[in-house]
C-alpha positions in Angstrom: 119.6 104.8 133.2 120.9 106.3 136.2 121.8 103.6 139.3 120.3 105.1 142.5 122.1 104.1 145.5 120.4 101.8 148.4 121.2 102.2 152.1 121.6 99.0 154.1 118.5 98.8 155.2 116.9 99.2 152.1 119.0 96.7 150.4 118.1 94.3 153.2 114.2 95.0 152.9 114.4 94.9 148.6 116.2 90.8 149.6 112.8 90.2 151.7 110.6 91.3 149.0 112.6 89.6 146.6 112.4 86.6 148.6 108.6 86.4 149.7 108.2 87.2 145.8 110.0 84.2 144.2 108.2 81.6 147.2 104.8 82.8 146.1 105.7 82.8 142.8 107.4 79.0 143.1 104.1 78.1 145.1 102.0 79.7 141.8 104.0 77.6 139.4 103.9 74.1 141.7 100.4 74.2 142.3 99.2 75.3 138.5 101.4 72.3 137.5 99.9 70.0 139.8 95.9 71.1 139.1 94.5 68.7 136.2 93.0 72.0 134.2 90.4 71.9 131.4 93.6 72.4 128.8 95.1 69.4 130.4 92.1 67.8 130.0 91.8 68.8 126.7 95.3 67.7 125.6 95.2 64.2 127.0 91.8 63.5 125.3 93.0 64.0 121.7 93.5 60.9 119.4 97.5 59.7 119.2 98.5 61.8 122.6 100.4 58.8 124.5 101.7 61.3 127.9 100.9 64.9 129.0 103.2 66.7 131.5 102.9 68.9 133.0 106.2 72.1 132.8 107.3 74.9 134.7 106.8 77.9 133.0 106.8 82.2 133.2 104.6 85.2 131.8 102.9 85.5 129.5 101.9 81.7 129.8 99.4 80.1 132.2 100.1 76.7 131.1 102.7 74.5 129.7 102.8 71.2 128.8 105.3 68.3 127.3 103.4 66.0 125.0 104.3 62.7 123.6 102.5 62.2 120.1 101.8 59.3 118.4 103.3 59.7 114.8 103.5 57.2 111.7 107.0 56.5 110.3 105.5 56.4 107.0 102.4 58.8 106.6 101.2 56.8 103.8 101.9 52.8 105.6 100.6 52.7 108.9 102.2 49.0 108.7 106.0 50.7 108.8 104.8 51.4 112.7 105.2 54.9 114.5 107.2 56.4 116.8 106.8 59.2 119.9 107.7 62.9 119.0 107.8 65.8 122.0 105.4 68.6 121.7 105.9 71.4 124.0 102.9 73.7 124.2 102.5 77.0 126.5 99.2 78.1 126.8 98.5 82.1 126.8 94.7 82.4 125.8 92.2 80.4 124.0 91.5 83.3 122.4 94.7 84.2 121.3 96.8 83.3 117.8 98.9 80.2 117.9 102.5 79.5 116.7 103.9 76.1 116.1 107.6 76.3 115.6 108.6 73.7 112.7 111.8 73.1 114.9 114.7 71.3 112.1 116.4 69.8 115.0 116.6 69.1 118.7 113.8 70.9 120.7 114.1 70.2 124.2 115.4 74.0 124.3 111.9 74.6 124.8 111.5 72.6 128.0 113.0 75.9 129.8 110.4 77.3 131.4 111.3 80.9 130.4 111.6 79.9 126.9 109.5 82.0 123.9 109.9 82.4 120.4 109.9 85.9 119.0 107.4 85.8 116.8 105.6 84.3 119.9 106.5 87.0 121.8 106.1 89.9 119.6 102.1 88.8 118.8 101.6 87.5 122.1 100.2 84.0 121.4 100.0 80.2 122.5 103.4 78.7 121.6 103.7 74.4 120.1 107.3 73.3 119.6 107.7 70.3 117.7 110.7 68.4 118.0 111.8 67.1 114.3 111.7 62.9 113.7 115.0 61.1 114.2 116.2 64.2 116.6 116.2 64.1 120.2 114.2 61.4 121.8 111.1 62.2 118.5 112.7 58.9 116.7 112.1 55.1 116.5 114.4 52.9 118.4 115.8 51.6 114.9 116.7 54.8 112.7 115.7 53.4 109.2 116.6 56.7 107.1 114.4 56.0 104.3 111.3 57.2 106.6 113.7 60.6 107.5 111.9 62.6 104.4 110.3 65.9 104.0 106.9 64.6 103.3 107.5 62.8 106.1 108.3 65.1 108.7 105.7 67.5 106.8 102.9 64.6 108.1 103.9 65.1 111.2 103.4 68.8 111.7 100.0 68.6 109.8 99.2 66.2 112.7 99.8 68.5 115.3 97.9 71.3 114.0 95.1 69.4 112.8 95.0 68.2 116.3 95.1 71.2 118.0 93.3 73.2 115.9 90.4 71.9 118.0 91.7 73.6 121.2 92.9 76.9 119.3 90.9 78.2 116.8 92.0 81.3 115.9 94.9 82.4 113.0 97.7 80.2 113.3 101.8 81.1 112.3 104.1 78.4 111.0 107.8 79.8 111.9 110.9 78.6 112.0 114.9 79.5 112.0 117.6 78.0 109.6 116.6 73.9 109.1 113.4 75.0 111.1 112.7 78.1 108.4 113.3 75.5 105.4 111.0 73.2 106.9 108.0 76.0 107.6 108.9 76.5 103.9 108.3 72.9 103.6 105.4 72.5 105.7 103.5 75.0 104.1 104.1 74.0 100.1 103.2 70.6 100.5 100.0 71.8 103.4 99.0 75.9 102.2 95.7 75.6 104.1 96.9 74.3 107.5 98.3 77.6 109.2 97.4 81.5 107.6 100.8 83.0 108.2 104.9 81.6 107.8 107.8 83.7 108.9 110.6 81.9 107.9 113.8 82.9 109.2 117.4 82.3 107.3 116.0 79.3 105.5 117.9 78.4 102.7 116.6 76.6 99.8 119.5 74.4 98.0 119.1 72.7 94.9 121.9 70.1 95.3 124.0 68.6 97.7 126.7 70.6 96.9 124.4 73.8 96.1 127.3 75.9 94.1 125.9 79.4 94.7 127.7 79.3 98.3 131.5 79.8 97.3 131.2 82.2 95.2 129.1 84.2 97.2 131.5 84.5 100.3 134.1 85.4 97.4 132.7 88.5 96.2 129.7 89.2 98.0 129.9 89.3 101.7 131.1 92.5 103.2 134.1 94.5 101.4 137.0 93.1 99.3 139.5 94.9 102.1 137.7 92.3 105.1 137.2 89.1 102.0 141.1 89.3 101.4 141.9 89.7 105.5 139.6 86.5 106.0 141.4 84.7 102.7 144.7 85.9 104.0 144.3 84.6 107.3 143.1 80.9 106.0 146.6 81.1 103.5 148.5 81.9 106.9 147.3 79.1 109.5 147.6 76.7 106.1 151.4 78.1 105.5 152.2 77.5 109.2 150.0 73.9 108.6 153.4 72.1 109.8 154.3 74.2 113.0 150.2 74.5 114.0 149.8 70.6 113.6 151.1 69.7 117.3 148.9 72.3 118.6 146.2 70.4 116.4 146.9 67.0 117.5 146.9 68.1 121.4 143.6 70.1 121.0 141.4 66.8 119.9 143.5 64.6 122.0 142.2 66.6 124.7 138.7 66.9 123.9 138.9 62.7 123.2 137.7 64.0 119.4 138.0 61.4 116.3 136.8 61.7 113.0 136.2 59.5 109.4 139.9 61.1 108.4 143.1 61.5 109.1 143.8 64.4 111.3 145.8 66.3 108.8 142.8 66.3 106.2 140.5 67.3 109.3 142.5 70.5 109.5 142.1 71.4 105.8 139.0 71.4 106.5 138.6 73.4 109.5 140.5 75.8 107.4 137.6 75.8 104.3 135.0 75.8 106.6 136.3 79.0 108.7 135.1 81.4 105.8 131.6 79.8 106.0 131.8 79.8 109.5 132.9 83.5 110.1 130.1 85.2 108.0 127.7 83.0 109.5 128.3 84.0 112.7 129.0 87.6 112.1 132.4 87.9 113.5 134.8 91.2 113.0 137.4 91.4 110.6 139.2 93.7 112.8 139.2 91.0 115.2 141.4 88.6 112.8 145.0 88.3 114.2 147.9 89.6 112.1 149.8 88.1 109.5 152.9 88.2 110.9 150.7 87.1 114.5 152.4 83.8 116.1 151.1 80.4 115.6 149.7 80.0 119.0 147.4 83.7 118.5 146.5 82.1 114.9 145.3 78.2 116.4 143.6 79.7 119.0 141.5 82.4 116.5 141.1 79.3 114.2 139.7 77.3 117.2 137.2 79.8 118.4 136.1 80.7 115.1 135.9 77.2 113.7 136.7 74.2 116.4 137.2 70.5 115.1 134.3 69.9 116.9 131.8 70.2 113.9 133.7 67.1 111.9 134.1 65.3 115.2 131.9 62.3 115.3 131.3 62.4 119.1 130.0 66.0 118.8 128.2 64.9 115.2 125.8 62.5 116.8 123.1 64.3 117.8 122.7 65.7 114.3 124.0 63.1 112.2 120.0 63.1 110.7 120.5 66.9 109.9 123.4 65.8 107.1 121.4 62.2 106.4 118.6 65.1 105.1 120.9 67.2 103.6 122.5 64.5 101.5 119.4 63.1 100.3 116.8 66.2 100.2 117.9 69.4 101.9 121.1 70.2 100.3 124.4 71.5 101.7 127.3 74.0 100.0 130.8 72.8 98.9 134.0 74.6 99.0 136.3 76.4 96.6 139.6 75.0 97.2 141.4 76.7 94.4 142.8 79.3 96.2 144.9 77.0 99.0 145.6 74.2 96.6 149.2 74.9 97.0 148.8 74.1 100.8 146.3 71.1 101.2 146.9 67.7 101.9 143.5 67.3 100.0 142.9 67.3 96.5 139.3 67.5 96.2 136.3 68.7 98.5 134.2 67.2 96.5 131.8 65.0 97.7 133.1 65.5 101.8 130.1 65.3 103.0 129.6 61.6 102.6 133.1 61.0 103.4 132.9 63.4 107.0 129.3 63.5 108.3 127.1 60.4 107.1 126.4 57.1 109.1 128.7 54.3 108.3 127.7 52.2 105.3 124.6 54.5 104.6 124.7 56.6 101.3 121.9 58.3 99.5 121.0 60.3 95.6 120.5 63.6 96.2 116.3 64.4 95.3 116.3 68.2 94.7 112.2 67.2 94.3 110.9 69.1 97.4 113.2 72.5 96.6 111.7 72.4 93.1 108.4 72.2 94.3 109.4 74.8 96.8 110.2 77.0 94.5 107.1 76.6 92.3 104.2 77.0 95.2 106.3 80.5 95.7 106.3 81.3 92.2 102.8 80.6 91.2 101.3 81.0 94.9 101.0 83.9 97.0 100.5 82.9 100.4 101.2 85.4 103.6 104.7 84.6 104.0 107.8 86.3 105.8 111.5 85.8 105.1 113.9 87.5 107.2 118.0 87.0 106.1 121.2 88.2 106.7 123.2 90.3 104.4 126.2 89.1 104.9 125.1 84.9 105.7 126.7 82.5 103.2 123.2 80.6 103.7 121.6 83.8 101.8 123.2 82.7 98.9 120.5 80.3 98.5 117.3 82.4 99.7 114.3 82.1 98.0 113.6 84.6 95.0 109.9 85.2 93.9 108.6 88.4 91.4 106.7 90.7 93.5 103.9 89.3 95.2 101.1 90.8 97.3 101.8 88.9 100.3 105.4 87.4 100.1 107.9 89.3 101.3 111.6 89.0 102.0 113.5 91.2 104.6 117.4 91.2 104.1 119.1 92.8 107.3 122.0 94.8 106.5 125.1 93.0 107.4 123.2 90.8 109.2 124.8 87.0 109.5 122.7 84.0 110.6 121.1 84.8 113.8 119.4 88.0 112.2 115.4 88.3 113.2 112.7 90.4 113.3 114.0 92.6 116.6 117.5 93.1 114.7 115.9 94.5 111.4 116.5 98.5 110.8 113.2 100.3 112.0 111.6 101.0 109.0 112.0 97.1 107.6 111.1 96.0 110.7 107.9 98.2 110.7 106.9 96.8 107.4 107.1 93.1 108.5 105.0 94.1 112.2 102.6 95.9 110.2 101.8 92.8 107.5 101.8 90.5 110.4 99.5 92.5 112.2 97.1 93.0 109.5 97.4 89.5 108.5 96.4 88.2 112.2 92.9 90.5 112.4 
């Protein structure tokens, strides 16, 4: 695009436009949030809403709204009691499609008003976010796991679109990314009728707590051998150098105030597994690894960026300590392969760290692989208008779904893609084929 030059006076003119614009457009936004409409209406009158507020919000929305919804604990015991989950709608058209985004985690992302999701975006519809229980401020004042289940949390997304079917009544989309893809996944198996289309995106689907098909896929799978043995190679350095890098260690969560369920020397083992897992995931370079013969304070600092304490650290855990209670008891999780750095590591065993890093105190739980079975059935004997979009190169692809060749399902892997790959990032002709079901699917 070529950058035309602006004299002073129109530069000054362009700031008064600019600024007129913004005031009417801050006026627009104040006064459609202060004007009790017929959605508003509409929204506080439904069974279980306990608070509507009104949001800020941008195009393509006219409205948006926070909603606190009254949801059991137990969706079969109403005697277990309830507790208040967040519900962010934006409002483009009562005649339009509408997309409720199975969120696996926090979800007051959505509170910003220029927030949309893509698929949102791409079909132009109405848009409901729904926080997921025990995240956020969606969870009971006392967090009694054993109501933190799949069924469970698949209750309370039936709720909200059985409720709000009665404002929107056109073709609905159940989406989702990572946790949030698993449980559309979820969400439709154990309800097929409640919403016409799922795009699930980068959901994995593990079948025990330590899945097993993670390791070996980031050992001969993800990009070449040359970049595998670079990444392998830097994980054997910053573990060689585990004596002269441990001071650097020790200062680097002393600073950050971090403490964690083991000794610090143990924590850096682990940072060192993890950074495999972490580096596909994320998609970063090869080229950008440092040199063998690189000094210790160019290798901490890679080995921070890449994979930071922070993820064993229990003050930075907290907010998604019910993401690893779900894991250990439902959703599944990978292990590593420690065979490779045995030589180097102060641990003996990986086996069974996620219990002995991430869960609450005192609280353990049996793995249930029950809901991935069933998963894995309604796909295989079902075939419902479904989307899943991965990444080539994610270690969470190693547990995608599979399914013969269906109809309707269809799986879109994006060439070296990691774990923020969507619809927009597909090649063109991949991407047309997902648009073009999508759009068929919605007429």
């Amino acid at each position: 695009m070529i950058r035309k030059k602006l004299n002073i006076r129109s530069v000054v003119l362009l700031i008064i436009c600019i600024a007129v614009a913004s005031h009417i457009n801050i006026i627009a936004i104040a006064s459609a949030q202060t004007e009790k409409t017929q959605l508003y209406q509409q929204i506080k009158s439904l069974h279980d809403v306990l608070d509507v507020k009104p949001l800020k919000f941008i195009a393509p929305f006219k409205e948006k709204y926070l909603v606190e919804l009254k949801q059991w604990l137990d969706a079969n015991d109403t005697a277990a009691g309830w507790f208040a989950q967040r519900v962010y709608v934006s409002h483009f058209s009562y005649d339009a499609p509408t997309v409720i985004i199975t969120e696996g985690y926090v979800g007051d992302y959505a509170e910003n008003e220029s927030y949309i999701e893509e698929v949102a975006k791409l079909f132009h519809t109405n848009q409901i976010v729904v926080e997921h229980r025990y995240f956020g401020t969606s969870k009971p004042e006392k967090l009694d796991w054993k109501y933190l289940t799949t069924t469970n949390a698949a209750a309370d997304h039936h709720h909200v679109t059985e409720l709000f079917k009665t404002i929107y009544t056109h073709k609905w989309i159940a989406t989702g990314i990572s946790k949030g893809g698993e449980t559309a996944l979820i969400y439709r198996t154990l309800y097929p009728n409640d919403v016409d289309i799922s795009v699930c995106y980068v959901a994995p689907l593990s079948f025990g707590v330590e899945d097993g098909r993670h390791e070996p896929f980031i050992a001969i799978q993800v990009g070449n051998a040359k970049d595998r043995a670079k990444v392998q190679e830097f994980q054997m350095q910053v573990l060689k150098r585990k004596a002269q890098m441990m001071p650097l260690f020790t200062a680097f969560c002393n600073e950050k105030h971090y403490t964690f369920n083991l000794p610090l020397d143990e924590i850096y083992d682990y940072c060192v597994l993890e950074f495999s897992f972490s580096f596909w995931q994320w998609g970063w370079k090869p080229v950008t690894i440092p040199a063998k013969k690189a000094s210790n304070l160019d290798l901490f600092n890679y080995l921070m960026r890449v994979c930071s304490p922070d993820y064993f650290a229990l003050e930075e855990m907290e907010p998604t300590i019910a993401f690893f209670v779900q894991a250990a008891h439902e959703l599944g999780y990978y292990g590593y392969d420690i065979r490779p750095f045995a030589k180097y590591l102060k641990i003996t065993t990986a086996k069974g760290y996620l219990d002995k890093i991430f869960m609450p105190k005192d609280y353990r739980v049996a793995f249930d692989s029950t809901i991935a079975q069933r998963c894995a059935k309604f796909l295989r004997d079902n075939d419902p208008q479904m989307i899943f979009i991965y990444g080539e190169y994610d270690p969470w692809s190693a547990a995608a779904v599979s399914f013969d060749h269906k109809t309707n399902l269809y799986k879109a892997v994006c060439p070296g893609g990691n774990h923020g790959s969507r619809i927009s990032s597909l090649p063109a002709a991949m991407k047309q084929e997902v648009m073009g079901r999508i759009e068929k699917w919605l007429e």
